[in-house]
Structures are given as C-alpha cells and as structure tokens.
KEKE-3310 file (N, C-alpha, C; in steps of 0.2 Angstrom, whole numbers, plus 5000, padded with zeros to 4 digits):
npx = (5728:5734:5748:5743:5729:5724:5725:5719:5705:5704:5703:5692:5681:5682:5680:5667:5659:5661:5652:5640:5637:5638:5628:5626:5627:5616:5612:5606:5609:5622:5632:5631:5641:5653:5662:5667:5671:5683:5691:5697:5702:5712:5717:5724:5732:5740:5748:5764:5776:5780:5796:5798:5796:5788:5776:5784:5796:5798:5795:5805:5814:5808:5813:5825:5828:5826)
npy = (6178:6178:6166:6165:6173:6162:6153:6156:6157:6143:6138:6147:6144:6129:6130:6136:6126:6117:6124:6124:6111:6107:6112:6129:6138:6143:6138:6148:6160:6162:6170:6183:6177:6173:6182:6187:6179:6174:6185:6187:6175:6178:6190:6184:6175:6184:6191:6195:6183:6181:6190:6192:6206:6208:6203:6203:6199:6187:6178:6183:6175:6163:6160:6162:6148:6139)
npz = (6451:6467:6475:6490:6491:6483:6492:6502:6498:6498:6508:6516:6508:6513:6526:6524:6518:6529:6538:6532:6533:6546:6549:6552:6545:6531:6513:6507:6515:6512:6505:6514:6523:6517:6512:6524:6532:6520:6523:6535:6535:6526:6530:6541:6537:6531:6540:6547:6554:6569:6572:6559:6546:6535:6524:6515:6517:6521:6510:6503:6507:6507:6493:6493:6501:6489)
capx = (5727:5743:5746:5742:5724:5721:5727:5715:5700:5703:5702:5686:5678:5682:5675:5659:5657:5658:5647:5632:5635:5635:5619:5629:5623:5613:5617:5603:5615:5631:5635:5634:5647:5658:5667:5671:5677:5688:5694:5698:5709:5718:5720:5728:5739:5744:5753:5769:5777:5788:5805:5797:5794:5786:5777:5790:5804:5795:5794:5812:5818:5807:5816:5835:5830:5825)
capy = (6177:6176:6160:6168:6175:6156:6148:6161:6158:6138:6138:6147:6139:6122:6133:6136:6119:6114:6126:6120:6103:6107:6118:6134:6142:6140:6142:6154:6164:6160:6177:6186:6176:6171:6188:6192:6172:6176:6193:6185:6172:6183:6194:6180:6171:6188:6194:6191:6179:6184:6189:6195:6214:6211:6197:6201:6196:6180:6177:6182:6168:6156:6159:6160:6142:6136)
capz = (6458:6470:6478:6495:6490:6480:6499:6508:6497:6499:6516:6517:6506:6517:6533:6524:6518:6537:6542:6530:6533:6553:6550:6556:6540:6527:6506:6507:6517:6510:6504:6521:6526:6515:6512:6531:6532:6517:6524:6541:6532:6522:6536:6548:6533:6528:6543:6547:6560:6574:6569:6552:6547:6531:6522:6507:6518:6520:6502:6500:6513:6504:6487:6493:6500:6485)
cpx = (5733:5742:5742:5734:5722:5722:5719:5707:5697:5699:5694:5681:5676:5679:5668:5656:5655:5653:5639:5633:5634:5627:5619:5624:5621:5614:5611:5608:5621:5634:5635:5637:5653:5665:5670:5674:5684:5694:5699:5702:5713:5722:5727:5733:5743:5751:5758:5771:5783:5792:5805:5795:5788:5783:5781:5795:5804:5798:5801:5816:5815:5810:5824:5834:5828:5832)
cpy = (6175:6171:6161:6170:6165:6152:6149:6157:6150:6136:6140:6145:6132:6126:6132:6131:6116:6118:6126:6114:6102:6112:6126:6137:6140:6143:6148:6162:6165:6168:6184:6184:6174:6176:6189:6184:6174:6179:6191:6180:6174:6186:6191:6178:6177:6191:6190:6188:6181:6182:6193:6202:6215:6205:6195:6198:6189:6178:6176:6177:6165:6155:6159:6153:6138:6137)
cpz = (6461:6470:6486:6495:6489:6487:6502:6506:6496:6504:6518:6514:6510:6523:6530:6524:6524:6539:6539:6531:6542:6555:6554:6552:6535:6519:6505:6511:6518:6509:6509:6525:6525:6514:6519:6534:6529:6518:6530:6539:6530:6525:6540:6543:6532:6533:6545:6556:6565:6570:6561:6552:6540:6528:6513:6510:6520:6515:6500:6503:6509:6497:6488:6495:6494:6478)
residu = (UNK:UNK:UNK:UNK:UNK:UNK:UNK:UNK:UNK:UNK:UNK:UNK:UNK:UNK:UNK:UNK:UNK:UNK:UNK:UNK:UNK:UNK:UNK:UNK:UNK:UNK:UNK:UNK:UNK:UNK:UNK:UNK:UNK:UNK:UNK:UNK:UNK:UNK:UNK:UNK:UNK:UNK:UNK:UNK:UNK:UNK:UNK:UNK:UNK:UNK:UNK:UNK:UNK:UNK:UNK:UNK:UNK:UNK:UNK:UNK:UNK:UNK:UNK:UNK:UNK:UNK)
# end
C-alpha cells in the first residue's frame, strides 16, 4: 500500500471512530460507510494543489527537497 492510500485509510478510520462514538453510525453499519468515507479521502488528498498539474509532480518536488 503507497503512503498516500495508508494516509487515506487513516483518516477514515478516525472519522468512523468519531462518528460511532458521536452516534452518527452504528458498527452494525460500518460497512456502508466506510468505503465512500475512504473514497472521498482518497479523492480530496489525491488531487492536486493550485500551481500543480499532477500529483507525480508533487512527489517529485518533495524528493529534490530531500
């Protein structure tokens, strides 16, 4: 798993958490929402940020500063 996916899939995880601990959802129906939480993470980290065309040319700025 990239790092990007393993970020994604943190994330959603700590939404779900909050939303059975606030009683949004229940772990009976954790599976009808954990994939379109995911998805919707993935989605928003995935794209890129003004100025950017791709998220490879991302990646490749963060490896020439290192």
């Amino acid at each position: 798993m990239d790092k990007l996916k393993a970020q994604a899939l943190q994330v959603a995880k700590e939404i779900m958490v909050k939303f059975i601990e606030g009683g949004r959802i229940s772990p009976a129906n954790f599976a009808d929402y954990f994939k379109p939480i995911y998805s919707e993470v993935l989605r928003t980290i995935s794209e890129p940020t003004p100025g950017e065309t791709a998220r490879g040319e991302h990646e490749a700025k963060e490896q020439r500063k290192s």
